[in-house]
N, C-alpha and C positions, 0 to 999 in steps of 0.2 A: 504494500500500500504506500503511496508519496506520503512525505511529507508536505507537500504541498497543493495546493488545489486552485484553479479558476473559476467563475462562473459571470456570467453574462449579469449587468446591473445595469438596465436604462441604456443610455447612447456609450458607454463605457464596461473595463471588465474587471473586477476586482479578482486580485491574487493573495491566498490566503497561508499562513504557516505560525507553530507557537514557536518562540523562541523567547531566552531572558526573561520567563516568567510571565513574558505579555504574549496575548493574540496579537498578531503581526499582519497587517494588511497592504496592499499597493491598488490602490485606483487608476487603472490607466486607459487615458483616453483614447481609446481605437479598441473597434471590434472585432481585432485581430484575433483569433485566439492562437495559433499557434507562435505571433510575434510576444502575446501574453507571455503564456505559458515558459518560452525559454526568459523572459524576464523574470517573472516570480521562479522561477527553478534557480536561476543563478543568485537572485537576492536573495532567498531561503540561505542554497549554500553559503553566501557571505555574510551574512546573520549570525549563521551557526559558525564560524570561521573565528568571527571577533568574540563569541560567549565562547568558545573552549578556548582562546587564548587567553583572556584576560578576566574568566571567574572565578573568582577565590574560593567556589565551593568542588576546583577538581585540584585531583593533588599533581598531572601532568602537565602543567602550564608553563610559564613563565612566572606569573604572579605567586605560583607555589615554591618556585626556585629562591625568589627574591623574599618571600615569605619564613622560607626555613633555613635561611641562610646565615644565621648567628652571627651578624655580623662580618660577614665574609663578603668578600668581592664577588658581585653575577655579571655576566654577559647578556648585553639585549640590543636589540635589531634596534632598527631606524624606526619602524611603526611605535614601537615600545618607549623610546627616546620621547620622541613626538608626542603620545598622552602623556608623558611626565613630565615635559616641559609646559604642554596647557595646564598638568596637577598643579606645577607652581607658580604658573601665572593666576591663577583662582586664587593659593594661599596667599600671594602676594597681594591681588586687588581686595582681598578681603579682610586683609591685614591678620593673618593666620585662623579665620571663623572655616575658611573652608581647608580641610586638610584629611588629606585620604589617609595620612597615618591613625585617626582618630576611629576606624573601622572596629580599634581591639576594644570598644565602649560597647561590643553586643556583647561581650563575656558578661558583663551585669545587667544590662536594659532589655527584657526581653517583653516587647509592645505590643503585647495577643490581650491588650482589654482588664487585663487581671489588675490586681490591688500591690501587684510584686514588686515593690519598689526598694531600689537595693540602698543599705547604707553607705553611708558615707568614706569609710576607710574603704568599702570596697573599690567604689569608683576612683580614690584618690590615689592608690594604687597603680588604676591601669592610665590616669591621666600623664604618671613619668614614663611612658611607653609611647606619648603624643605630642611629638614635634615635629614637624616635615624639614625645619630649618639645620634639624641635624643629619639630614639624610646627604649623602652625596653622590651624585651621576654626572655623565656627560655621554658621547652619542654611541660609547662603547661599553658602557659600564655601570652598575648601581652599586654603593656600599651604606646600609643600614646599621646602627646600633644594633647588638643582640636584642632580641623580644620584641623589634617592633615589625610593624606589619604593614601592606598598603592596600588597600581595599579601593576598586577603580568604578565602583557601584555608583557614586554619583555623578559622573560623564559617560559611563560607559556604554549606556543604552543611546543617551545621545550620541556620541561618538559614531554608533552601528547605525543609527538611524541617517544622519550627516554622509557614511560610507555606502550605503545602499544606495543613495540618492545619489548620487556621484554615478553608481554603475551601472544605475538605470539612465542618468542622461547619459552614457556613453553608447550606452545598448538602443536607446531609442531620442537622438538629440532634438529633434521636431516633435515629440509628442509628450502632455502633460501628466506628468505622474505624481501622485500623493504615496508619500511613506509614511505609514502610522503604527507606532509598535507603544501601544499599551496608551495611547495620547500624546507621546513626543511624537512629532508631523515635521516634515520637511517635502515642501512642494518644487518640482524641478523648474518648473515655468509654469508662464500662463495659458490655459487651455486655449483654443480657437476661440475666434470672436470676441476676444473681449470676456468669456463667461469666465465663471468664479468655482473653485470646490468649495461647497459647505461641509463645515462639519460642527459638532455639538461639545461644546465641553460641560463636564458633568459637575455642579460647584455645590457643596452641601447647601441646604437652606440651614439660615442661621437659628433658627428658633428649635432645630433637632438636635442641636450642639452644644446643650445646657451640661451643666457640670454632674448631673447625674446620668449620661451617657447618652451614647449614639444611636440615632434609631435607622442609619442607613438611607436618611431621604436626602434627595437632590434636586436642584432645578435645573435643564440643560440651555444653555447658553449657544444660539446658533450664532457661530461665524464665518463670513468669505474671507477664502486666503487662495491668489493667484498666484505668488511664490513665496519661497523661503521658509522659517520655521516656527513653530511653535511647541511652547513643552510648559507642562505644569508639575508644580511641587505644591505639595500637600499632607498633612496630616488626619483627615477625617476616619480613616481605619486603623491606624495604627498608633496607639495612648495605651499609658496606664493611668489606671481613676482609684486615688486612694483617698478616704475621709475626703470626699467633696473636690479633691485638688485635679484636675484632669492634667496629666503628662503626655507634652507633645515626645514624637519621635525624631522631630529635630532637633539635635544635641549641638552644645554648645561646647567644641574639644578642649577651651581653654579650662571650663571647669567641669567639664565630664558632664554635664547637666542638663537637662532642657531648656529650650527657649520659652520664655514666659513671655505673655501677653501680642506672641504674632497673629498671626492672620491664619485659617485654617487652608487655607488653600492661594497659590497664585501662579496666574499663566501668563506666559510673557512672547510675546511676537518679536524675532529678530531676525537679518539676514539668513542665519543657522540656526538649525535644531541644538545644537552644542551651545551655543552662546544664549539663547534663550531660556536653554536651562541650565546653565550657572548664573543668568540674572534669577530667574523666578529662586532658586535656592539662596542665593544671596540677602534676596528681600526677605526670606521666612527666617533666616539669622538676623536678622534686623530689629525681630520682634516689633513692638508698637511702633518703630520707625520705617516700616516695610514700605509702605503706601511713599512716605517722603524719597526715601532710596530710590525708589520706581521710576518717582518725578522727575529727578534731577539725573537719571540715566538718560530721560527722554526716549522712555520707548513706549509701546502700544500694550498693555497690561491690563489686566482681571483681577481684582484682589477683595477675595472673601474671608469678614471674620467670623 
């Protein structure tokens, strides 16, 4: 059986596959099916390509090499080089809120709803295991501290969305294609005529979002986007709720902690699927300044509390 599938949608044909935890889709304009079909087969495999290189949940990677490396010297590619130089352009423009060494804060934060909220020595603990600025690389090499780690979960679906969209416009450079893997979207151009892809983003309503829990409701928010990208970050499924206190799963690496008082959700429209979701994460570390941070980027954003 494929991994992947087509089927006919209206004047267009969507190409379907799961990958990195999300349903994965490609809307593309033409009723080609078998011009489809090798697009969605090749972007499946490049999909799956960038998640067994770079998930921290297989022990055969690169990201495992560099992960169990005690502090030793690794070798890594050009591609590898290149997400670790955007990693530290995040840390840097974020003034260290964004930092993929901060990954080793799920050994105590585990955000399925419960009351499980860890003390204090524990997380203070894994917080001297979270510095990026102690990490060193260049286009040959990574050397890490013993015990820390680097987790690429926060660009990396961007990243794979950003590289599909790349190998779909090369596959098909006249016709318009949408990449949507879980809600990060990257549009390759604009369809014929002037027309627009719609599509829905799904933002909690706020009155289900009360400090005694979630009940899973949403209002969906339609928007045209004729290129480039979109990507949201949010917290609506993943808290812990202890005595009244609801616990966002956006952690704050300088003190091991959650962000208090953000926004439950925000999307953000940029050139890239990449860049749009390091702003939308940016702003949710911002907490109550989210909305201002947004403004003064100057881009085209969604921001639900």
């Amino acid at each position: 059986m494929s991994e992947w599938k087509i089927q006919t949608a209206g004047d267009h044909i969507k190409g379907s596959f799961f990958c990195m935890a999300s349903p994965c889709e490609l809307l593309i304009d033409t009723r080609d099916q078998l011009l489809a079909s090798h697009i969605t087969e090749l972007a499946a495999k490049e999909a799956k390509r960038i998640e067994q290189k770079f998930s921290r949940y297989r022990n055969d990677n690169i990201v495992y090499d560099i992960n169990q490396a005690q502090g030793k010297t690794v070798a890594i590619d050009n591609e590898t080089f290149q997400l670790l130089t955007f990693a530290n352009t995040c840390f840097e423009l974020s003034s260290g809120m964004f930092d993929i060494t901060s990954g080793v804060l799920r050994r105590a934060w585990k955000f399925d709803g419960s009351d499980n909220v860890p003390n204090d020595a524990t997380v203070n603990q894994l917080v001297k295991l979270i510095a990026w600025d102690r990490v060193e690389f260049d286009q040959q090499q990574i050397t890490m501290p013993a015990g820390f780690e680097i987790d690429l979960g926060g660009i990396g679906k961007e990243y794979a969305v950003d590289c599909v969209a790349k190998l779909c416009h090369s596959l098909a450079p006249t016709l318009s294609i949408l990449v949507n893997f879980g809600g990060d979207i990257q549009v390759t151009q604009p369809k014929k005529e002037g027309q627009f892809w719609q599509v829905g983003i799904e933002m909690p309503v706020k009155s289900t979002l009360a400090a005694e829990g979630d009940t899973a409701n949403y209002q969906t928010v339609m928007v045209k986007i004729a290129r480039g990208g979109l990507a949201t970050s949010g917290d609506a499924n993943r808290y812990l709720l202890k005595d009244g206190v609801r616990y966002s799963h956006v952690l704050n690496p300088l003190l091991g902690k959650p962000i208090v008082d953000g926004p439950r959700s925000v999307t953000v429209a940029s050139d890239h699927c990449v860049q749009a979701g390091l702003l939308a994460t940016l702003a949710l570390l911002q907490g109550k300044q989210a909305e201002q941070f947004l403004i003064e980027q100057e881009v085209t954003y969604w921001c639900y509390w």
